[in-house]
C-alpha positions in Angstrom: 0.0 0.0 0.0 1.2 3.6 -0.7 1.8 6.2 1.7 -0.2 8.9 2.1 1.9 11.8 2.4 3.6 10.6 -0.6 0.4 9.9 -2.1 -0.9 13.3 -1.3 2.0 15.3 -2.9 1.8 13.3 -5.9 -1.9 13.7 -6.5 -1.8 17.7 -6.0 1.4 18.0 -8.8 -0.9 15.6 -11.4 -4.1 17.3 -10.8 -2.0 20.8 -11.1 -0.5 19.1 -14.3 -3.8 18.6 -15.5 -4.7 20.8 -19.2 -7.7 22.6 -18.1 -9.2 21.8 -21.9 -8.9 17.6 -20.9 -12.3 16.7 -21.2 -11.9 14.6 -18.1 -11.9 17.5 -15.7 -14.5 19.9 -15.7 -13.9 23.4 -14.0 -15.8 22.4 -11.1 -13.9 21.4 -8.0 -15.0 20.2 -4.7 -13.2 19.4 -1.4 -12.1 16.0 0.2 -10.6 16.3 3.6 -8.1 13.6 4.8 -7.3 14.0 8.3 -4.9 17.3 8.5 -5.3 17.6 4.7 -7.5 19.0 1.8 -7.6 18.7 -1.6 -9.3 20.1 -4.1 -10.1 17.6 -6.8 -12.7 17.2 -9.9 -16.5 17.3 -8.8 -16.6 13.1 -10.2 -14.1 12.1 -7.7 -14.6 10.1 -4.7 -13.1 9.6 -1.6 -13.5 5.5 -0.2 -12.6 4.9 3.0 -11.3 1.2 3.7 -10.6 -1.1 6.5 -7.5 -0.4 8.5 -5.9 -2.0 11.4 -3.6 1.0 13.1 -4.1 3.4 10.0 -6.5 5.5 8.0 -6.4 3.9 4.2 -8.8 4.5 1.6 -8.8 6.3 -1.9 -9.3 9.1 -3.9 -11.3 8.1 -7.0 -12.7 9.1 -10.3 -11.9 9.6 -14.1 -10.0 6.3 -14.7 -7.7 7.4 -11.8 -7.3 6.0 -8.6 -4.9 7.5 -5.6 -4.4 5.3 -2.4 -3.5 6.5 0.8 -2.1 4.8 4.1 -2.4 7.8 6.5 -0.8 6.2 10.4 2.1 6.8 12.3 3.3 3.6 12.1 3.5 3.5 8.1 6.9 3.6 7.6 9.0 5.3 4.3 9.2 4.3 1.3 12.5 2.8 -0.1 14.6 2.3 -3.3 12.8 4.8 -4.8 13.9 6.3 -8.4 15.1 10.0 -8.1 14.8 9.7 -12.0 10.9 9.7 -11.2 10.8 11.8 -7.8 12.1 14.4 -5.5 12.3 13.0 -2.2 11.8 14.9 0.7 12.2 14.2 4.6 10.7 16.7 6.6 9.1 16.9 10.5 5.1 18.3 10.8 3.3 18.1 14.5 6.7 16.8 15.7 6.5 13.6 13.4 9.2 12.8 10.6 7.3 12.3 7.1 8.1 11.1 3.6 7.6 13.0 0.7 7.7 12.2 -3.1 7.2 14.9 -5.6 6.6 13.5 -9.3 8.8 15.1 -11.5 6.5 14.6 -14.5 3.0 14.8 -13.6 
């Protein structure tokens, strides 16, 4: 399963990335809130929330894409990952060390 803070970053640079003519996305936006986060995303997405044991998962859903999310303080980084792909940042919110991956294409 993904992590969400990697997850989140990722989703905001593709939606960004997005040509506002794609007939995919309309102009509309709405708001899905994920614990300390929003996004603003297409009005045909969903958010589905799923069973977790000692974490929030679920996804973000709707025109053909999906984006997963594994939001806990347990869920640990992510490794081996391709700088060719990502910009990987380590930072500290709240006091709790997070992992972040930045597409580099969206």
């Amino acid at each position: 399963m993904k992590i969400f803070r990697i997850l989140i970053l990722f989703s905001i640079t593709f939606l960004i990335g997005c040509n506002e003519n794609d007939e995919t996305f309309s102009s509309e936006s709405k708001i899905i809130e994920i614990k300390n986060y929003t996004l603003e995303v297409p009005t045909n997405f969903e958010l589905i929330e799923e069973q977790g044991f000692d974490s929030y998962i679920g996804k973000i859903q709707g025109s053909g894409i999906i984006i997963s999310f594994d939001y806990g303080i347990y869920t640990r980084k992510e490794e081996n990952i391709s700088d060719q792909y990502y910009e990987v940042r380590d930072e500290i919110f709240d006091g709790y060390s997070k992992q972040i991956l930045i597409a580099k294409k969206s």
